[in-house]
BALUM-131460 format. One record per residue: residue in three letters; x, y, z of N, C-alpha, C, CB in turn; residue number from 1. Coordinates in nm, 3 decimals. Last residue first. Glycine has a CB too. Example, Ala and Ser with C-alpha at 12.3 -4.5 7.8 and 13.67 -1.06 7.14 Angstrom:
BEGIN
R     r       npx       npy       npz      capx      capy      capz       cpx       cpy       cpz      cbpx      cbpy      cbpz     k
R   SER     1.285    -0.225     0.708     1.367    -0.106     0.714     1.290     0.003     0.787     1.408    -0.060     0.572     2
R   ALA     1.319    -0.569     0.780     1.230    -0.450     0.780     1.320    -0.330     0.780     1.131    -0.447     0.905     1
END
This chain:
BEGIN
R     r       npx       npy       npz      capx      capy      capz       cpx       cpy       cpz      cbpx      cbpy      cbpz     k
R   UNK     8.564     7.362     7.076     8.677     7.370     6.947     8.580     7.441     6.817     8.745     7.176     6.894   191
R   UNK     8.445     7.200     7.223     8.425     7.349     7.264     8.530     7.410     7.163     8.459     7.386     7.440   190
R   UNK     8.555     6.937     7.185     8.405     6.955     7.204     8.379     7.113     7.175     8.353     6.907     7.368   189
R   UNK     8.799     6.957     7.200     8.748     6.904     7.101     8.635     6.968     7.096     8.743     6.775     7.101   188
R   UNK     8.792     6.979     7.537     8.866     7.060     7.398     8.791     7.056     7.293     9.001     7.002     7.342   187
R   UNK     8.667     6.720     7.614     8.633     6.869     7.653     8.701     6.960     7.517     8.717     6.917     7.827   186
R   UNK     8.856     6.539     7.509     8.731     6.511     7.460     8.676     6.692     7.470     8.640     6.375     7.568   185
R   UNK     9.128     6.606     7.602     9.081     6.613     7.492     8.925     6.601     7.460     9.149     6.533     7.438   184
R   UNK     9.034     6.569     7.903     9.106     6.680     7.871     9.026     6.726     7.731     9.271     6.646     7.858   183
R   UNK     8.909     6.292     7.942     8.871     6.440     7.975     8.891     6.548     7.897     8.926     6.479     8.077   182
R   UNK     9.029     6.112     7.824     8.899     6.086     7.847     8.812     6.196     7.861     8.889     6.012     7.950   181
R   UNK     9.307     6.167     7.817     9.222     6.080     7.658     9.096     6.103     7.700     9.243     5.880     7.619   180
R   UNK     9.364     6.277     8.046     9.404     6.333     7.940     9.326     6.303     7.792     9.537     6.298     7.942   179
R   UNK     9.311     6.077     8.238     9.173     6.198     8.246     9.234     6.317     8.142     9.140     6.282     8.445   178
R   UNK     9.472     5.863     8.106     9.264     5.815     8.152     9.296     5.954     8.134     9.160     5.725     8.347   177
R   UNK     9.719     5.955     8.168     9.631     5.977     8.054     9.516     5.899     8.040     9.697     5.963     7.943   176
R   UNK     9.693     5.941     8.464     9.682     6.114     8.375     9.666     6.097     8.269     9.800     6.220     8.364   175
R   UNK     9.676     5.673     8.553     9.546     5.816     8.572     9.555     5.902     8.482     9.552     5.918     8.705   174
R   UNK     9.909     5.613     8.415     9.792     5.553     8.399     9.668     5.646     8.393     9.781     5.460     8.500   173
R   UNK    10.065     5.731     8.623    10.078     5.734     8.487     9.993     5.705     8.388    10.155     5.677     8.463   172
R   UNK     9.915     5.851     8.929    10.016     5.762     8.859     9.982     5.764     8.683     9.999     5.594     8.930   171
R   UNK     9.821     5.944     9.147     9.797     6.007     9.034     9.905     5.961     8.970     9.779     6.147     9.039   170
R   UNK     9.659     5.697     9.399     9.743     5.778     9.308     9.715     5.861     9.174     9.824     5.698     9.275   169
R   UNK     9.444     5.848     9.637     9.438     5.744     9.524     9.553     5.821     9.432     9.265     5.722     9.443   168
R   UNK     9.338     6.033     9.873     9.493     5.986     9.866     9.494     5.855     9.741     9.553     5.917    10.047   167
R   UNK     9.169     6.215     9.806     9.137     6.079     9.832     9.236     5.987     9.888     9.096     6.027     9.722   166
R   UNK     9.330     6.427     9.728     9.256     6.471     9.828     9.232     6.329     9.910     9.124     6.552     9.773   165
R   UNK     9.380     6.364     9.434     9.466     6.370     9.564     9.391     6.366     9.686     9.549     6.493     9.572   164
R   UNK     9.102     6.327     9.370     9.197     6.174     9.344     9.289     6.214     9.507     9.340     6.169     9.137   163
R   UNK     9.078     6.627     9.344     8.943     6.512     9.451     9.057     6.417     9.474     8.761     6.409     9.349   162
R   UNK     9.297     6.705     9.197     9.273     6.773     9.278     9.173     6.673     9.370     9.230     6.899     9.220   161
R   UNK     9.203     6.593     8.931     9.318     6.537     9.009     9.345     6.579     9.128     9.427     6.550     8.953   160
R   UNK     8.922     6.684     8.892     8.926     6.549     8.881     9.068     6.529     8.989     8.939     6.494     8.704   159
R   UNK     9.053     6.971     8.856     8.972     6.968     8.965     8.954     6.782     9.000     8.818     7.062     8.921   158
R   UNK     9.185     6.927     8.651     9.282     6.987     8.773     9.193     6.945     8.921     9.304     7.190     8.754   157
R   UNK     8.997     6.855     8.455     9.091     6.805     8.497     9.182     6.816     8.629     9.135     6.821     8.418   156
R   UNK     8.795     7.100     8.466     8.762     6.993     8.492     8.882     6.845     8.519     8.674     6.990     8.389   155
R   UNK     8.900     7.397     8.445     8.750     7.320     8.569     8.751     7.171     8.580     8.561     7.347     8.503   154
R   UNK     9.156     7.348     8.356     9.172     7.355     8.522     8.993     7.341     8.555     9.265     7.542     8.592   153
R   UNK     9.087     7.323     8.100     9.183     7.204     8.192     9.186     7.219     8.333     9.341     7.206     8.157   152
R   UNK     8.931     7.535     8.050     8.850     7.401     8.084     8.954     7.331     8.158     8.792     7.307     7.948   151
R   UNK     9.072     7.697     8.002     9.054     7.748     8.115     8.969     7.598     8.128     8.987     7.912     8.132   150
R   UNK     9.100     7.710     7.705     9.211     7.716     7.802     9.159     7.629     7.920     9.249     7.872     7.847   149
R   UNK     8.855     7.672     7.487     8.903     7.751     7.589     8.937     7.650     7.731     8.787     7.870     7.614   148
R   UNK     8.962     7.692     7.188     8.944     7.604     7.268     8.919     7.731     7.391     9.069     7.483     7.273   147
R   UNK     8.926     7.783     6.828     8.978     7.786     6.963     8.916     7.724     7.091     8.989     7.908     6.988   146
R   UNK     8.910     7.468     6.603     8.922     7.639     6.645     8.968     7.661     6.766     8.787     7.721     6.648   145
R   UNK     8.980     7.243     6.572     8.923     7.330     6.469     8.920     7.434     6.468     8.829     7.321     6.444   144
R   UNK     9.344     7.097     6.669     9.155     7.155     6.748     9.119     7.210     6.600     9.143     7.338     6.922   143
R   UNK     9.532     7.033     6.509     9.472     6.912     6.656     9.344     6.968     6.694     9.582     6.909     6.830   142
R   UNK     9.651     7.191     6.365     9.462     7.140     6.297     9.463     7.061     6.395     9.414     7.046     6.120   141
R   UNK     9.835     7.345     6.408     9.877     7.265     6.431     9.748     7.170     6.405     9.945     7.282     6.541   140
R   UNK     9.683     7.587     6.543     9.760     7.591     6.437     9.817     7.450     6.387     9.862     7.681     6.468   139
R   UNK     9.565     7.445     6.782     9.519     7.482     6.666     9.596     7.500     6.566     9.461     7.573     6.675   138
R   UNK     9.736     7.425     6.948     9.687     7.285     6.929     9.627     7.348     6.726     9.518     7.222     7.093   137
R   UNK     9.832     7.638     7.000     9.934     7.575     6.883     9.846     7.474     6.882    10.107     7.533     6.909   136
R   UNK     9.627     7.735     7.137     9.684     7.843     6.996     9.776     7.729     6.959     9.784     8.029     7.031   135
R   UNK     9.687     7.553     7.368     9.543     7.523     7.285     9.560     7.598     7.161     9.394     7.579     7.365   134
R   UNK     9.897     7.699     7.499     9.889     7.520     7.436     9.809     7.534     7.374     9.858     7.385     7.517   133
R   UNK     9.874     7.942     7.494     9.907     7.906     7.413     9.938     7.731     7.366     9.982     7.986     7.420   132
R   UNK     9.706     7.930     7.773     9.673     7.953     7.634     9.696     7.917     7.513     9.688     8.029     7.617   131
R   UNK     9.805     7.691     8.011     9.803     7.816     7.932     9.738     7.836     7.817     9.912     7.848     7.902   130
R   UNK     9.620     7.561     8.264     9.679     7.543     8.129     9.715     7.686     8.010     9.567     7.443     8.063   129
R   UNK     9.678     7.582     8.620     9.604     7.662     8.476     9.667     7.625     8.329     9.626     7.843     8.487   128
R   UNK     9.766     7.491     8.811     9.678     7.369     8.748     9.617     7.471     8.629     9.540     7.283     8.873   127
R   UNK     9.878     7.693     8.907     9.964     7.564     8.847     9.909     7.451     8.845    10.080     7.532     8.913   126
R   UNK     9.773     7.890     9.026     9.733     7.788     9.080     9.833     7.670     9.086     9.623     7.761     9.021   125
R   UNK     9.916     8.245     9.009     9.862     8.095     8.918     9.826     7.965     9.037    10.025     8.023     8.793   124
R   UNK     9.845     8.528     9.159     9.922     8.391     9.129     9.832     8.273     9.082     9.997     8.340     9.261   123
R   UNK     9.646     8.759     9.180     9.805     8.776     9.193     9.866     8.647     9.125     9.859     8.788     9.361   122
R   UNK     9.375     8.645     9.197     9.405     8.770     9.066     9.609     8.747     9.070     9.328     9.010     9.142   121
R   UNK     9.378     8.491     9.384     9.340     8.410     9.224     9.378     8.524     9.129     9.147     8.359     9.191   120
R   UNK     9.395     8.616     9.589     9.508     8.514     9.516     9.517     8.496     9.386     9.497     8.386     9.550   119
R   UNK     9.151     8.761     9.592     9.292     8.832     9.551     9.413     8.720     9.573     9.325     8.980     9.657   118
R   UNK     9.005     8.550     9.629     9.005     8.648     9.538     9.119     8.701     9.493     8.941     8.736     9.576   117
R   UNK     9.073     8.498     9.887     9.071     8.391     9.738     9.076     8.460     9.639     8.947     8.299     9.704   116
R   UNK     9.044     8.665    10.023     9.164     8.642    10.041     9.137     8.569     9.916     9.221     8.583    10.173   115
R   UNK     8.760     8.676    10.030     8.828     8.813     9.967     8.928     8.778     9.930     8.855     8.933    10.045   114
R   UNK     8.647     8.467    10.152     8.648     8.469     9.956     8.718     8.602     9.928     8.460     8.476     9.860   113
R   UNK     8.714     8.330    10.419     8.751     8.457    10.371     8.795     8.501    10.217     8.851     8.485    10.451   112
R   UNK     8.547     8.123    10.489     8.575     8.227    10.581     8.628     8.340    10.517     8.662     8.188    10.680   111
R   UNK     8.554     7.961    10.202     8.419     8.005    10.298     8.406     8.126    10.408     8.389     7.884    10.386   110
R   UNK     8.812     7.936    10.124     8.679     8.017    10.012     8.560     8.048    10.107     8.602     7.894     9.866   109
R   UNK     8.987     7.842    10.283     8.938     7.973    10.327     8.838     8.051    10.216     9.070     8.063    10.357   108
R   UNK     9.039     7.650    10.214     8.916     7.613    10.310     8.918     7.787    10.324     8.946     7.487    10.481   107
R   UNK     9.293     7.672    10.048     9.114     7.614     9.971     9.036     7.639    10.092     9.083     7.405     9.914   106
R   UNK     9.470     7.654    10.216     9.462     7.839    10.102     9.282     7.791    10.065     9.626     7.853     9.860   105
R   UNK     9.516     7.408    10.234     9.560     7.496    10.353     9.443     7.626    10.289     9.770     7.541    10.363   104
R   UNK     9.566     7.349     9.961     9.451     7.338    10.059     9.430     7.346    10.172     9.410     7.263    10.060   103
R   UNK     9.802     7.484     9.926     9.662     7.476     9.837     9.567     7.438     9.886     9.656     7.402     9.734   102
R   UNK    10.015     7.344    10.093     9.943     7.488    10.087     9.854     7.541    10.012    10.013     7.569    10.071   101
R   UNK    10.020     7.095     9.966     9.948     7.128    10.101     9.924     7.226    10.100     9.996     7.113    10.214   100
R   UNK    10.095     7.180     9.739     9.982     7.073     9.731     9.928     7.083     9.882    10.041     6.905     9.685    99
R   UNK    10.347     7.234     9.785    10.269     7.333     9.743    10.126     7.276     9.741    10.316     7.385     9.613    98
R   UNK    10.454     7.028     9.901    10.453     7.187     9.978    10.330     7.244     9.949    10.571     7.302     9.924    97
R   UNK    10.332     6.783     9.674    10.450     6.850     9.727    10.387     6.993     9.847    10.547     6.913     9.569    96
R   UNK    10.187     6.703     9.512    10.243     6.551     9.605    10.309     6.634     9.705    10.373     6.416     9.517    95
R   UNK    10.078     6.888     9.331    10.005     6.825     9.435    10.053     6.762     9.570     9.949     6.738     9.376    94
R   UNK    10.302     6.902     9.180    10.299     7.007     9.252    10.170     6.957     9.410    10.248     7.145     9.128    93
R   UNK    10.275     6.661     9.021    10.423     6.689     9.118    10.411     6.829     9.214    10.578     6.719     8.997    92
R   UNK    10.049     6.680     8.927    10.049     6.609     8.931    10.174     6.620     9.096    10.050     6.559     8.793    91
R   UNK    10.133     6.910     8.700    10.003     6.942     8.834    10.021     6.819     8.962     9.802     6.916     8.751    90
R   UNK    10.315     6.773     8.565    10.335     6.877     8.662    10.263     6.940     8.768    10.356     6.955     8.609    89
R   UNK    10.125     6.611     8.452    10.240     6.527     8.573    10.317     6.646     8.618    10.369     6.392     8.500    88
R   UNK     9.991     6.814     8.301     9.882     6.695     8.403    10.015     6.657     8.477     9.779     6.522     8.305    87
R   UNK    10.148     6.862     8.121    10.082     7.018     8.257    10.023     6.920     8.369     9.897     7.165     8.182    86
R   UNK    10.241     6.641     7.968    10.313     6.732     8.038    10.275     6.796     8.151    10.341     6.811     7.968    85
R   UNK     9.931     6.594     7.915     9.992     6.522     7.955    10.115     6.591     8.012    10.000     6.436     7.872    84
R   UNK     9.942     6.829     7.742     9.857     6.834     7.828     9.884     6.680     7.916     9.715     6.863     7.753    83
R   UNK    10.153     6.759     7.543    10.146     6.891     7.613    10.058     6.850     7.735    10.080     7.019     7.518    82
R   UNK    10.037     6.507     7.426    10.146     6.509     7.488    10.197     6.645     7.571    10.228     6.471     7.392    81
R   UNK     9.852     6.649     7.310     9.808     6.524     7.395     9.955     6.507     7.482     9.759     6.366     7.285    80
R   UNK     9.935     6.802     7.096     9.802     6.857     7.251     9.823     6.734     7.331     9.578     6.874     7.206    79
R   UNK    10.264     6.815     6.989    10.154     6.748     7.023    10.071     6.754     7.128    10.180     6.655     7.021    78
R   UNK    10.512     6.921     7.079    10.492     6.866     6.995    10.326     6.830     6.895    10.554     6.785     7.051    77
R   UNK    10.560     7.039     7.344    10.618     6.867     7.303    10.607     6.806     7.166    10.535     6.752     7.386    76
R   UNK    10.642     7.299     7.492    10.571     7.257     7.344    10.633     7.098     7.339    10.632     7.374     7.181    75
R   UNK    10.526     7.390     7.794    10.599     7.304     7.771    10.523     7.310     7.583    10.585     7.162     7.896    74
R   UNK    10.499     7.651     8.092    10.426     7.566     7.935    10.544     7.509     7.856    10.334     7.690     7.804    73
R   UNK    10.351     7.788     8.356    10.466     7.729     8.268    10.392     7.632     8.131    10.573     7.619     8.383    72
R   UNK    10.365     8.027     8.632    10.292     7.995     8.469    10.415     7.918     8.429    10.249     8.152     8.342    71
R   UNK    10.444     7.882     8.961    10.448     7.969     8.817    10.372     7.943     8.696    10.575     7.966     8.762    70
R   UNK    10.418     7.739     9.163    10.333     7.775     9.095    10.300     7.823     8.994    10.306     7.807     9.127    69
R   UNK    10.624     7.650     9.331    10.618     7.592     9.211    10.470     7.617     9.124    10.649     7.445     9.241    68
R   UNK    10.694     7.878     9.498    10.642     7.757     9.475    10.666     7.737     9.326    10.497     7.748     9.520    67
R   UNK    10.815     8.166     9.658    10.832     8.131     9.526    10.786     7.997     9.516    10.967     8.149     9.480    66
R   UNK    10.683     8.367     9.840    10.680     8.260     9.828    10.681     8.214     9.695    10.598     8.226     9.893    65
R   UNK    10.570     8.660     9.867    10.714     8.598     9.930    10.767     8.489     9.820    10.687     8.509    10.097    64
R   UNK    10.340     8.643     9.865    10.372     8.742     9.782    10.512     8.686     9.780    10.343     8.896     9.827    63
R   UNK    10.236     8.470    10.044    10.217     8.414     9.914    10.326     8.510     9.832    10.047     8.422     9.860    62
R   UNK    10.305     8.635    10.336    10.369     8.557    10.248    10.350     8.453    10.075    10.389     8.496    10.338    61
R   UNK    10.107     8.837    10.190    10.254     8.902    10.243    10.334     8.789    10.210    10.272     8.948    10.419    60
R   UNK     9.833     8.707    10.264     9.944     8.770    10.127    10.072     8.840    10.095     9.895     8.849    10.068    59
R   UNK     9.882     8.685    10.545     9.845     8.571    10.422     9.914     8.617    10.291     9.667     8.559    10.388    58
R   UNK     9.877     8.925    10.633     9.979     8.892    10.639    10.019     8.726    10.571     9.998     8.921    10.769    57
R   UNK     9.625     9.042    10.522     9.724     9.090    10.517     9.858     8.999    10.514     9.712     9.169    10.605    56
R   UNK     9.419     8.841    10.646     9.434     8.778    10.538     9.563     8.918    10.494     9.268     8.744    10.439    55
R   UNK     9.525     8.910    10.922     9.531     8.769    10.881     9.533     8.704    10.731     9.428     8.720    10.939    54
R   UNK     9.628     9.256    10.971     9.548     9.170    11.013     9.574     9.050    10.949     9.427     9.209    11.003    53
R   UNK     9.741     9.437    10.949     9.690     9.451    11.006     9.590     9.394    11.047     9.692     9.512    10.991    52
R   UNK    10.148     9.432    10.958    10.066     9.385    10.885     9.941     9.375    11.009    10.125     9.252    10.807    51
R   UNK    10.320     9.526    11.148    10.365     9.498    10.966    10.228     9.482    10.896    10.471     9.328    10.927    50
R   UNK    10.240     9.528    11.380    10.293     9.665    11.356    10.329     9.661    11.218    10.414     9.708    11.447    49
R   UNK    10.149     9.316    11.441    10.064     9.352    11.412    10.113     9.561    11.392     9.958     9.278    11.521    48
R   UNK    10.405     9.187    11.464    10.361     9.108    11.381    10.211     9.258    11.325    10.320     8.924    11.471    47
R   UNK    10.463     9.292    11.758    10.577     9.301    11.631    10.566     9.246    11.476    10.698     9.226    11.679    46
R   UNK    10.270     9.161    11.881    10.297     9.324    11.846    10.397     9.327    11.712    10.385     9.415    11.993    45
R   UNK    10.334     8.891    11.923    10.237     8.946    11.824    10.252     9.115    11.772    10.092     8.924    11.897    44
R   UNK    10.703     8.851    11.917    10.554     8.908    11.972    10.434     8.966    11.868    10.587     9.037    12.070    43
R   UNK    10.851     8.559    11.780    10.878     8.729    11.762    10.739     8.750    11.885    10.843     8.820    11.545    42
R   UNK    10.924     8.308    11.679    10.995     8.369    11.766    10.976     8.508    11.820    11.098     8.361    11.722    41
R   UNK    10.787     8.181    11.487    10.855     8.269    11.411    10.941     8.328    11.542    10.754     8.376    11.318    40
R   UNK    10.583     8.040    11.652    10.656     7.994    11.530    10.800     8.034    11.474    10.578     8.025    11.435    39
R   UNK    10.431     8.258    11.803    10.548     8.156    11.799    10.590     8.061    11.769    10.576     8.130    11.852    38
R   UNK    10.365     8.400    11.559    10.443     8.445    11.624    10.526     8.343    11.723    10.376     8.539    11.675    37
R   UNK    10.153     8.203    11.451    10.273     8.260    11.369    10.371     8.288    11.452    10.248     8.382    11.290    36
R   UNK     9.984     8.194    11.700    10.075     8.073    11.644    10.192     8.081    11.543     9.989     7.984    11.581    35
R   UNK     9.885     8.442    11.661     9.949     8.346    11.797    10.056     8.234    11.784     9.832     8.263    11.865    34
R   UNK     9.708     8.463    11.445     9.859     8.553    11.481     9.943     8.478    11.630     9.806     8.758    11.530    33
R   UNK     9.661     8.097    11.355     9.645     8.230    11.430     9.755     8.323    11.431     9.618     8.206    11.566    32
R   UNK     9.519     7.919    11.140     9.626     7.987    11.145     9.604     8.102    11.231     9.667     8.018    11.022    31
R   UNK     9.245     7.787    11.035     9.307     7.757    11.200     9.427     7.820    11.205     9.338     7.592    11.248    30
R   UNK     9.240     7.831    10.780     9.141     7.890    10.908     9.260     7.886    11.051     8.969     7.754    10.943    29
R   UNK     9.428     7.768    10.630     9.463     7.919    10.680     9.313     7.980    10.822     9.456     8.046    10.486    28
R   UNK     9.577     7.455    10.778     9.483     7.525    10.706     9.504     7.691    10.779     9.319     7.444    10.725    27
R   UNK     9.786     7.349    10.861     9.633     7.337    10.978     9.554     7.426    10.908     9.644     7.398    11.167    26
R   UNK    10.023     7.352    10.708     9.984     7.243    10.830     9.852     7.173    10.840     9.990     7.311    10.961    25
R   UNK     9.973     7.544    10.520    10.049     7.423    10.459     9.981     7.311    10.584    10.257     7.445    10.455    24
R   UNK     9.976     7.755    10.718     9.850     7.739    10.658     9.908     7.620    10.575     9.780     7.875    10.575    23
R   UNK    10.235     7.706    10.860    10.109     7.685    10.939     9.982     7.670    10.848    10.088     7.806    11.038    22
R   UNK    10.434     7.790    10.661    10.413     7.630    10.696    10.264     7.612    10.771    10.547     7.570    10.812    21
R   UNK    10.352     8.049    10.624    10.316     7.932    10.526    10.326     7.761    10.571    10.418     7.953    10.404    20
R   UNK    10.390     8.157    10.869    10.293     8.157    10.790    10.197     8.046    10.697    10.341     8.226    10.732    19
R   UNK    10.651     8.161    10.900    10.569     8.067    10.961    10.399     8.072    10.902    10.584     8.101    11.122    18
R   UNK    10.767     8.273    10.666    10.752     8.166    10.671    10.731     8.096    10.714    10.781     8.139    10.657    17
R   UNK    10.683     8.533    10.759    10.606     8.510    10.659    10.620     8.341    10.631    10.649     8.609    10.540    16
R   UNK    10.876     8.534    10.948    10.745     8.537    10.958    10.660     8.500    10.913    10.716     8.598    10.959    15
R   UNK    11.109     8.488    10.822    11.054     8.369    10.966    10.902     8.431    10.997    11.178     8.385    11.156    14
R   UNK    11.078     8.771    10.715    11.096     8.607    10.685    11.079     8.535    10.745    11.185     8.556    10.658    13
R   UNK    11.101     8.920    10.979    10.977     8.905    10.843    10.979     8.803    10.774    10.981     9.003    10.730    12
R   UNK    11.330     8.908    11.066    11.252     8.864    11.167    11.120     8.855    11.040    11.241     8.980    11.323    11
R   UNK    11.570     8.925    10.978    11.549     8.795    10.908    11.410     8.739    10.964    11.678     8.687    10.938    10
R   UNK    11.727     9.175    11.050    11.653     9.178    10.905    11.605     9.048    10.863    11.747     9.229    10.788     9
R   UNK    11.594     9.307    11.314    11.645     9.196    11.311    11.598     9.188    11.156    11.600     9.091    11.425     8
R   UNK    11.708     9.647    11.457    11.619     9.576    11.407    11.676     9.437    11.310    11.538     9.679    11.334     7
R   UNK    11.816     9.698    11.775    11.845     9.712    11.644    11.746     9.610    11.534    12.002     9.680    11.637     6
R   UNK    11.668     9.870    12.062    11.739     9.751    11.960    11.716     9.703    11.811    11.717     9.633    12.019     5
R   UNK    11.750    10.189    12.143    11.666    10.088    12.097    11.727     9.952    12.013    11.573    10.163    12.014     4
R   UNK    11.811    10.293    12.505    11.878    10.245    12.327    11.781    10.190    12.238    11.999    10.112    12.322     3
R   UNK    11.608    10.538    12.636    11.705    10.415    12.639    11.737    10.396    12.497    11.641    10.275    12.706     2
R   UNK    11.714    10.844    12.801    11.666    10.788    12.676    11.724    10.647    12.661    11.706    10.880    12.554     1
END
């Protein structure tokens, strides 16, 4: 009977975190179990005994992966100055890791809308404006009624989202252009 060797508790992490740098790199299309593995040092086997396939071990590491994605919300005071806040945090998340691994994670709406799917249900984007900005815009008579939320990310997130993409800054200037021009006007409108 031979020995077996002892199992390595740091070999899943280097997994999951080749993972992410590779779909951060070369997008989650071009991410192979090949390339994880040597990345990560290990044999595909030892990859396809955790996890049973690509968009599995995709969410294995998102699941991992603490970014800067979290829900967050800031009260400043004021809608304009809130949403200005979420805009230079969207803004800092773009420039960063996480800004690559977002569109690493984006080209797979075509090859694999399941995997999108079940991102979009598990983790925030961190271009989602919360709720309760727009519940205090209101209380607060900045809106007439309720707003819906969910406009800052169709149409702002998505505006700063192209800009990056373009490589055109998202400098101080930009965010409140598509804060005075966009944000609020949209709100207002659907208020």
């Amino acid at each position: 009977m031979s020995a077996r060797r002892p199992l390595d508790p740091t070999r899943d992490a280097r997994i999951l975190d080749a993972v992410l740098e590779l779909v951060a790199e070369a997008g989650y299309v071009s991410m192979t179990i090949d390339a994880v593995a040597a990345r990560a040092g290990t044999s595909k086997a030892t990859i396809y005994r955790r996890w049973r396939n690509k968009r599995e071990i995709a969410l294995a590491a998102m699941g991992r992966y603490r970014g800067t994605w979290t829900s967050w919300s800031v009260d400043t005071g004021t809608l304009r100055s809130d949403l200005l806040a979420h805009a230079h945090r969207f803004a800092e998340i773009l420039d960063g890791f996480d800004g690559r691994l977002a569109v690493g994670l984006v080209q797979a709406r075509a090859s694999d809308p399941e995997l999108i799917d079940e991102l979009e249900t598990r983790f925030s984007s961190g271009a989602r404006l919360p709720a309760e900005v727009v519940e205090r815009a209101v209380r607060r008579g900045e809106l007439t009624g309720p707003a819906d939320h969910r406009l800052f990310e169709e149409v702002v997130a998505s505006v700063m989202f192209m800009r990056w993409l373009w490589r055109l800054p998202l400098d101080d200037a930009f965010l409140e252009h598509v804060v005075d021009r966009l944000a609020l006007p949209v709100l207002r409108s659907t208020s």
